[in-house]
PDBQT receptor file of N, H, CA, C and O in Angstrom, charges set to zero:
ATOM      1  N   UNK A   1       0.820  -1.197   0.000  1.00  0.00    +0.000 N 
ATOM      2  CA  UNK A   1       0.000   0.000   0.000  1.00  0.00    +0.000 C 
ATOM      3  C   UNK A   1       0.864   1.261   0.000  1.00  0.00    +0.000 C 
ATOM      4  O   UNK A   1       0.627   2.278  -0.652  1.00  0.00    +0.000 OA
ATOM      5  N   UNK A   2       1.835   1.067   0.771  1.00  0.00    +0.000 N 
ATOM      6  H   UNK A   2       2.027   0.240   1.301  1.00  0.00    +0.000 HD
ATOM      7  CA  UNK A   2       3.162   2.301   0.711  1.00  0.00    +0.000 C 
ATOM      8  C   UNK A   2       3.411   2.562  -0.649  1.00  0.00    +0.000 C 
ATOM      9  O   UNK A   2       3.244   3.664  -1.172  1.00  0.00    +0.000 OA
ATOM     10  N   UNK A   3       3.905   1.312  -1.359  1.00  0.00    +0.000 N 
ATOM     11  H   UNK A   3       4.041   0.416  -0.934  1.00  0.00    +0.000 HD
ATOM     12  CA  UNK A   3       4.701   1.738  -2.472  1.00  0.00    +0.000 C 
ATOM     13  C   UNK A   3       3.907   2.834  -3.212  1.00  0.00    +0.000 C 
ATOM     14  O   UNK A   3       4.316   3.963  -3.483  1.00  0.00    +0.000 OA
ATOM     15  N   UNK A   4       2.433   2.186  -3.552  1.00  0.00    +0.000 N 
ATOM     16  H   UNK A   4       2.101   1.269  -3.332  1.00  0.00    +0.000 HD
ATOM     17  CA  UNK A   4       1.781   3.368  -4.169  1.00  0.00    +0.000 C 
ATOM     18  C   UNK A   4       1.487   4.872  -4.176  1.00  0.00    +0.000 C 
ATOM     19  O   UNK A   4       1.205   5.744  -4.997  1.00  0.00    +0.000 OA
ATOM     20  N   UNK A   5       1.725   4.727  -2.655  1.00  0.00    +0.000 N 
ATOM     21  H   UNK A   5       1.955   4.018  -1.988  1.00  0.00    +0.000 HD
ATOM     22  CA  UNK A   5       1.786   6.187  -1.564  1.00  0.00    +0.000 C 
ATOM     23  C   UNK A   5       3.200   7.380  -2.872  1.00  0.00    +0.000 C 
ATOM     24  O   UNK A   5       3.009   8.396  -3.540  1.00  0.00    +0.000 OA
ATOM     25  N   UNK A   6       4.442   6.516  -2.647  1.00  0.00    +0.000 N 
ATOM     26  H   UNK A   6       4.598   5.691  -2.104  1.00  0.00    +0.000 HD
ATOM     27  CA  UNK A   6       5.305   7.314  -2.731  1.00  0.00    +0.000 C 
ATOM     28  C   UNK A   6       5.526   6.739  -3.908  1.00  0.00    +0.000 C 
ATOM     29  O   UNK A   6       6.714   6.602  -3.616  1.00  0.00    +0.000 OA
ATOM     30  N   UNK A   7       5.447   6.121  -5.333  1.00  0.00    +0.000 N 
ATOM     31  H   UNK A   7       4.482   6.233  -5.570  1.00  0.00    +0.000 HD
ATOM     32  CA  UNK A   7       5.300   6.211  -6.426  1.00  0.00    +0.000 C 
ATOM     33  C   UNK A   7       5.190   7.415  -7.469  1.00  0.00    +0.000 C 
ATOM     34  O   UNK A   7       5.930   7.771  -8.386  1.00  0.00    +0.000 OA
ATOM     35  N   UNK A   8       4.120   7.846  -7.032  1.00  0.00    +0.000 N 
ATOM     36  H   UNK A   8       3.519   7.557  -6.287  1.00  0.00    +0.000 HD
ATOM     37  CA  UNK A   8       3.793   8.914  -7.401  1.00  0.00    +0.000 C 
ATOM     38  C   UNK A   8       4.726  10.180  -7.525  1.00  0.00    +0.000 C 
ATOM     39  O   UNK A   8       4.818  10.958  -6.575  1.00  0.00    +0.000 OA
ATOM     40  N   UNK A   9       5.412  10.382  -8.692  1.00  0.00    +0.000 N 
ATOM     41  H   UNK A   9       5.337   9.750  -9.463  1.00  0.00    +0.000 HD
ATOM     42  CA  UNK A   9       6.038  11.319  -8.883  1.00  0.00    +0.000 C 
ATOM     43  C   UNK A   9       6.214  12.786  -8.604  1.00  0.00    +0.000 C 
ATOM     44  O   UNK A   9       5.365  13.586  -8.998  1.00  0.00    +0.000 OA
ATOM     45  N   UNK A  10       7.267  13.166  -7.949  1.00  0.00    +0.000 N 
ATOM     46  H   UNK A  10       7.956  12.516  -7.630  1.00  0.00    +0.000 HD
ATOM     47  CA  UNK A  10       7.412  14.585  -7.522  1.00  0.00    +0.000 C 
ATOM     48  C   UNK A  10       7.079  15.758  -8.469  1.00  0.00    +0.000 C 
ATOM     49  O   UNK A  10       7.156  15.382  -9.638  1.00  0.00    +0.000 OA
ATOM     50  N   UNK A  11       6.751  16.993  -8.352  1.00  0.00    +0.000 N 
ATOM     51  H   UNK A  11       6.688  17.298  -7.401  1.00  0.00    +0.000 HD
ATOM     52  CA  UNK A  11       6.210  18.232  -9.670  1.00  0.00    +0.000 C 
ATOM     53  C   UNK A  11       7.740  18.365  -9.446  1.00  0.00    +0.000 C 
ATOM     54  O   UNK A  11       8.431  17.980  -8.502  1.00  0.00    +0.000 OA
ATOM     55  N   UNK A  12       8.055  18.993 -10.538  1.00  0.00    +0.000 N 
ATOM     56  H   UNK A  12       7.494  19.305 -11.304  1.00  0.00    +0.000 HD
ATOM     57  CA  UNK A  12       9.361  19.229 -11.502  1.00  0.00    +0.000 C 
ATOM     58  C   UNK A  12       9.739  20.607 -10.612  1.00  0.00    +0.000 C 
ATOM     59  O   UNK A  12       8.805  21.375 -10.382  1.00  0.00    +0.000 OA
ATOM     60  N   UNK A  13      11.029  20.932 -10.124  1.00  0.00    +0.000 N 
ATOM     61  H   UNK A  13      11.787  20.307 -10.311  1.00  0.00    +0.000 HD
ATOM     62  CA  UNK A  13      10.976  22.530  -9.697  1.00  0.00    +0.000 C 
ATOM     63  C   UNK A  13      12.025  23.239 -10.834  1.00  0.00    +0.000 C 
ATOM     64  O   UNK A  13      12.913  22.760 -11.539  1.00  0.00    +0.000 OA
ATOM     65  N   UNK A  14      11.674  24.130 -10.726  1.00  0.00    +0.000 N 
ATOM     66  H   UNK A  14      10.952  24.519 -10.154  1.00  0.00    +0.000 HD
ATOM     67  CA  UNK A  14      12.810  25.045 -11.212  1.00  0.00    +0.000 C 
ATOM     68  C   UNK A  14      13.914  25.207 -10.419  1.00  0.00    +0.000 C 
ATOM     69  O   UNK A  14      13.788  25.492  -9.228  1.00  0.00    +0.000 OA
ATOM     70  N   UNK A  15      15.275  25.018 -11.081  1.00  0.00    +0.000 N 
ATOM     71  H   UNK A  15      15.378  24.786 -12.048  1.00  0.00    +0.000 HD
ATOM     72  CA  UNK A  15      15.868  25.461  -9.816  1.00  0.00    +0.000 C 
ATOM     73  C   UNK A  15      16.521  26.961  -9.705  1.00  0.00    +0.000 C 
ATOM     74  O   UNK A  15      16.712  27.542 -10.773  1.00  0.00    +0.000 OA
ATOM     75  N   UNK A  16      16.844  27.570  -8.596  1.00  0.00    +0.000 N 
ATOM     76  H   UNK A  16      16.689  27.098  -7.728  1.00  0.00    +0.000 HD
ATOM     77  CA  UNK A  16      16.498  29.269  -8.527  1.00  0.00    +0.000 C 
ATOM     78  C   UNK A  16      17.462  29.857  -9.522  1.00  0.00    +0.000 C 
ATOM     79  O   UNK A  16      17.092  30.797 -10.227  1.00  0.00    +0.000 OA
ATOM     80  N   UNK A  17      19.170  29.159  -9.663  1.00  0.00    +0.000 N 
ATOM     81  H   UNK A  17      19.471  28.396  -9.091  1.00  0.00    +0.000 HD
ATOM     82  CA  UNK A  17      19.767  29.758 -10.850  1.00  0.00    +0.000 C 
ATOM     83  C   UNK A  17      20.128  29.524 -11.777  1.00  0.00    +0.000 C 
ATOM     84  O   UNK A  17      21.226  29.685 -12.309  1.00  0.00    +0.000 OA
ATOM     85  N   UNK A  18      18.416  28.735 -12.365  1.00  0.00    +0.000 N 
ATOM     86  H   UNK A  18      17.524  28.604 -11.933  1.00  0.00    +0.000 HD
ATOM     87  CA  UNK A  18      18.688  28.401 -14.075  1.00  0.00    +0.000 C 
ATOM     88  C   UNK A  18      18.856  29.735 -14.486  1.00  0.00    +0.000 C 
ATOM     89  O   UNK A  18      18.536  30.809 -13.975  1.00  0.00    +0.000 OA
ATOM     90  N   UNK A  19      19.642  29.307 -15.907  1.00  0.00    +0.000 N 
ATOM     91  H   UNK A  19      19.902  28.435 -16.322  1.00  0.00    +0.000 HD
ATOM     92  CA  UNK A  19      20.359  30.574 -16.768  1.00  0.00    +0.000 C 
ATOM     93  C   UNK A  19      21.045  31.553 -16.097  1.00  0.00    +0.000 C 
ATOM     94  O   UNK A  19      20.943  32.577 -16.773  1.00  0.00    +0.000 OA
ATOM     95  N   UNK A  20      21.682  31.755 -15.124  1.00  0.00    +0.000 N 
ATOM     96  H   UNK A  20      21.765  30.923 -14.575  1.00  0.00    +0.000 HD
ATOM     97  CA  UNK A  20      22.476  32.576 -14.173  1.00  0.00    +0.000 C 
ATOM     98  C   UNK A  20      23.630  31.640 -14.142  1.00  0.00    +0.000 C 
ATOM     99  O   UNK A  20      23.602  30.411 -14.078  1.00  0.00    +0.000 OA
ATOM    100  N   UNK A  21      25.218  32.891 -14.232  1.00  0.00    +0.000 N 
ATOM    101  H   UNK A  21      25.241  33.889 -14.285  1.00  0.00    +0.000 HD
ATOM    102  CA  UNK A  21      26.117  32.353 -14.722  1.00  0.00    +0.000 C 
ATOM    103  C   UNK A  21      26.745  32.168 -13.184  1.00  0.00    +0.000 C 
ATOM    104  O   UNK A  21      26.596  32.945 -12.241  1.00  0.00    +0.000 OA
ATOM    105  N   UNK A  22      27.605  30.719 -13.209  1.00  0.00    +0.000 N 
ATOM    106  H   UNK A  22      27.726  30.088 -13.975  1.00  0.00    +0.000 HD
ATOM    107  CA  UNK A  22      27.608  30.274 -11.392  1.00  0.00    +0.000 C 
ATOM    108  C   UNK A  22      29.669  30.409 -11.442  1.00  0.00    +0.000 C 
ATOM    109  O   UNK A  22      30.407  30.537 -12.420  1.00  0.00    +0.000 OA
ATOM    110  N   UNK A  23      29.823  30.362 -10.764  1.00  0.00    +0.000 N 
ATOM    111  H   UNK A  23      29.224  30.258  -9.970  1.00  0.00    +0.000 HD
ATOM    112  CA  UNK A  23      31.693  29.935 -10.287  1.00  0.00    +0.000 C 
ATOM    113  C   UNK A  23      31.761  31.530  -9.760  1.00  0.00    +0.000 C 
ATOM    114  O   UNK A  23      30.798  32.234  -9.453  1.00  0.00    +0.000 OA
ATOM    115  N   UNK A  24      33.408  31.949  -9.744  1.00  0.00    +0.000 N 
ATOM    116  H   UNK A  24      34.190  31.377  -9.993  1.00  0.00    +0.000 HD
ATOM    117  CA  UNK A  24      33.641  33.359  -8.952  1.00  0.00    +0.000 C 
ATOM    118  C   UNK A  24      33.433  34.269  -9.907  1.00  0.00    +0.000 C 
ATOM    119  O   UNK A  24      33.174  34.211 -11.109  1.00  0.00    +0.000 OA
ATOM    120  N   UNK A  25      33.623  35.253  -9.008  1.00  0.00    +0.000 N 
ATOM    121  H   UNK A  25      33.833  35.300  -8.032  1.00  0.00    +0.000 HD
ATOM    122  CA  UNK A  25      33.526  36.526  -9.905  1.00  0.00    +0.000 C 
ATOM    123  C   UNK A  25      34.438  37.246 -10.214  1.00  0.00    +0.000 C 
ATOM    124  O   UNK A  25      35.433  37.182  -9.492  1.00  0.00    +0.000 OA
ATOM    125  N   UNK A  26      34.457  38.084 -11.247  1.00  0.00    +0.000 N 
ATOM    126  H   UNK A  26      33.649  38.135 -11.833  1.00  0.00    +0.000 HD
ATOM    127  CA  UNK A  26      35.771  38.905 -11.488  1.00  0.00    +0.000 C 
ATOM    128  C   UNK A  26      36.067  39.880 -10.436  1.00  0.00    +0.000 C 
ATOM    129  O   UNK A  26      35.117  40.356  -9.814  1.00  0.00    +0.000 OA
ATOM    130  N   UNK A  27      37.476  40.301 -10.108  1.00  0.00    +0.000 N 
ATOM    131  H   UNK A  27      38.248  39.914 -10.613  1.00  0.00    +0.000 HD
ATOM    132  CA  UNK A  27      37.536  40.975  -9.233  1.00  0.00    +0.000 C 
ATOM    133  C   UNK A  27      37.363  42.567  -9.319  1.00  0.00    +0.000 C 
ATOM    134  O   UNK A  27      37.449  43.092 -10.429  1.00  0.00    +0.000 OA
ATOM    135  N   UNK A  28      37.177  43.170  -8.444  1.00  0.00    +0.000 N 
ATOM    136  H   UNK A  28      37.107  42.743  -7.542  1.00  0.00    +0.000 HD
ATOM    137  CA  UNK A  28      36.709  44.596  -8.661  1.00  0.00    +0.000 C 
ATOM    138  C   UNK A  28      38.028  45.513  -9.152  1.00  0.00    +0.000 C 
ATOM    139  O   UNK A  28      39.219  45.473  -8.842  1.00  0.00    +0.000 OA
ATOM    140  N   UNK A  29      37.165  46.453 -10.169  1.00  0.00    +0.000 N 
ATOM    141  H   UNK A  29      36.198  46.486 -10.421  1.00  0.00    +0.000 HD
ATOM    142  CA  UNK A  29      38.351  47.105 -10.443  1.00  0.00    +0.000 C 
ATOM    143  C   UNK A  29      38.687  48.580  -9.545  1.00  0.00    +0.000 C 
ATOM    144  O   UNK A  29      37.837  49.152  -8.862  1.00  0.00    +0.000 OA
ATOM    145  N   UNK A  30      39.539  48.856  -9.647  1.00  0.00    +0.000 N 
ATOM    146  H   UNK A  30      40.229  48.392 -10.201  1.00  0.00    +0.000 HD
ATOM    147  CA  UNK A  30      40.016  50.010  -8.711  1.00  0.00    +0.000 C 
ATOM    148  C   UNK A  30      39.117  51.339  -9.096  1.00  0.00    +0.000 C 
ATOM    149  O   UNK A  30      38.988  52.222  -8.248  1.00  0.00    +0.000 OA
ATOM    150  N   UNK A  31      38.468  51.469 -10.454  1.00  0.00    +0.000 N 
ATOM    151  H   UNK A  31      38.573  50.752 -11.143  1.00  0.00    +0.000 HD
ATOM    152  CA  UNK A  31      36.616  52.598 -10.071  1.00  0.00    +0.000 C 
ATOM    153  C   UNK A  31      36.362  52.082  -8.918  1.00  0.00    +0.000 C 
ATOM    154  O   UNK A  31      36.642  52.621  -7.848  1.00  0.00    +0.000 OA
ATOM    155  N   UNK A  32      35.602  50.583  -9.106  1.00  0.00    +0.000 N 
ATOM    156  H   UNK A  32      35.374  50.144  -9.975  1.00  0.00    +0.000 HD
ATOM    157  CA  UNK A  32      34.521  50.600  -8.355  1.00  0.00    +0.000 C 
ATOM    158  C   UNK A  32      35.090  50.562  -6.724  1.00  0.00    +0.000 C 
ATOM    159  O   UNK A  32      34.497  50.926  -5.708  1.00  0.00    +0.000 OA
ATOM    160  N   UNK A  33      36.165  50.109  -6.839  1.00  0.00    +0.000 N 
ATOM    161  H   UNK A  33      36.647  49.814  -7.664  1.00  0.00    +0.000 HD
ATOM    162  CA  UNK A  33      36.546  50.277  -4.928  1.00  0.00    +0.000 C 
ATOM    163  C   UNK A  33      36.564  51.714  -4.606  1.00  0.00    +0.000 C 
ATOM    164  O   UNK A  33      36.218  52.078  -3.482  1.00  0.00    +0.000 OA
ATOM    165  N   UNK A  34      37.040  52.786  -5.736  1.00  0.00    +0.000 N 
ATOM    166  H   UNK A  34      37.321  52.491  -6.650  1.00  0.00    +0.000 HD
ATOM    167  CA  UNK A  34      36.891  54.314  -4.859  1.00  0.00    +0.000 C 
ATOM    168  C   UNK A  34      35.280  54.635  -4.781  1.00  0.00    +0.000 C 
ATOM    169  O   UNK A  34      34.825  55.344  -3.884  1.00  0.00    +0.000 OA
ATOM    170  N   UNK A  35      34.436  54.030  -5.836  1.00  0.00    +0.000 N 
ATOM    171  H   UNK A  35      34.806  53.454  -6.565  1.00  0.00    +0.000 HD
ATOM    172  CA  UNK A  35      33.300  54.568  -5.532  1.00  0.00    +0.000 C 
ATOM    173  C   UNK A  35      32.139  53.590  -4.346  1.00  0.00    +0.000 C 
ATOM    174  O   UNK A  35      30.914  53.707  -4.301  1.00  0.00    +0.000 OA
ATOM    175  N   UNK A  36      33.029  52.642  -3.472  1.00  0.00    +0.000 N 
ATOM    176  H   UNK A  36      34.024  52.547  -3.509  1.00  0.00    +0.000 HD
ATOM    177  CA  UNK A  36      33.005  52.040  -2.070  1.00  0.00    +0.000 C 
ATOM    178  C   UNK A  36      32.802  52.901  -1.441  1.00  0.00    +0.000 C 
ATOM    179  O   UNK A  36      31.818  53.344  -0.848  1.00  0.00    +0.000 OA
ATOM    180  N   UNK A  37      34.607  53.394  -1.672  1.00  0.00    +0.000 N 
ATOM    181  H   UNK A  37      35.406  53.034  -2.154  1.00  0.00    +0.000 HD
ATOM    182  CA  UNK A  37      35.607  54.160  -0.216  1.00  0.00    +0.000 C 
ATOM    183  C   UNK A  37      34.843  55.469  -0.001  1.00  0.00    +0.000 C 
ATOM    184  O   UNK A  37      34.839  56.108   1.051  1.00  0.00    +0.000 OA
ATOM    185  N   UNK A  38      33.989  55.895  -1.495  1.00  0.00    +0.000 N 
ATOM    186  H   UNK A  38      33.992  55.376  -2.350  1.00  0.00    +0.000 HD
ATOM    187  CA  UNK A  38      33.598  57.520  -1.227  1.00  0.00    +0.000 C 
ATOM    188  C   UNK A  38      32.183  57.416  -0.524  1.00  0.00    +0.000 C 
ATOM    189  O   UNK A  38      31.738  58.395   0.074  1.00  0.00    +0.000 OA
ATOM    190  N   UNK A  39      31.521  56.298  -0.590  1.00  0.00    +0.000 N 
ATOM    191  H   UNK A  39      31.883  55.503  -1.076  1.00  0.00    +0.000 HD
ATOM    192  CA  UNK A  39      30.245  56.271  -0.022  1.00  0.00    +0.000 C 
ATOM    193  C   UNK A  39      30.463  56.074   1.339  1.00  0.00    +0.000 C 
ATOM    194  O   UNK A  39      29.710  56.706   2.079  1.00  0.00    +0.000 OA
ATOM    195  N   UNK A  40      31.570  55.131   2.026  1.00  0.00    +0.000 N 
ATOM    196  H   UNK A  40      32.182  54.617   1.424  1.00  0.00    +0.000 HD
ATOM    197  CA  UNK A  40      31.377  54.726   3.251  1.00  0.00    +0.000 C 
ATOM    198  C   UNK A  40      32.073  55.857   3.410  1.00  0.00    +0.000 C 
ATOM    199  O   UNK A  40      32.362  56.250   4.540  1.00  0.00    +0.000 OA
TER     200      UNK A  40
């Protein structure tokens, strides 16, 4: 009677970063760190 229980196939998800590009990131260039340093 179980088996039939959980047979039944899970709905499909999306997962959150399809098409979003994944590994590190490039590092910041020295603009964007002064325009950090000038805000903080």
């Amino acid at each position: 009677m179980q088996d039939q229980v959980n047979a039944t196939p899970a709905p499909k998800r999306v997962p959150w970063n399809k098409g979003k590009l994944t590994g590190a990131k490039p590092p910041l260039r020295p603009k964007h760190v002064w325009s950090i340093r000038t805000k903080l």
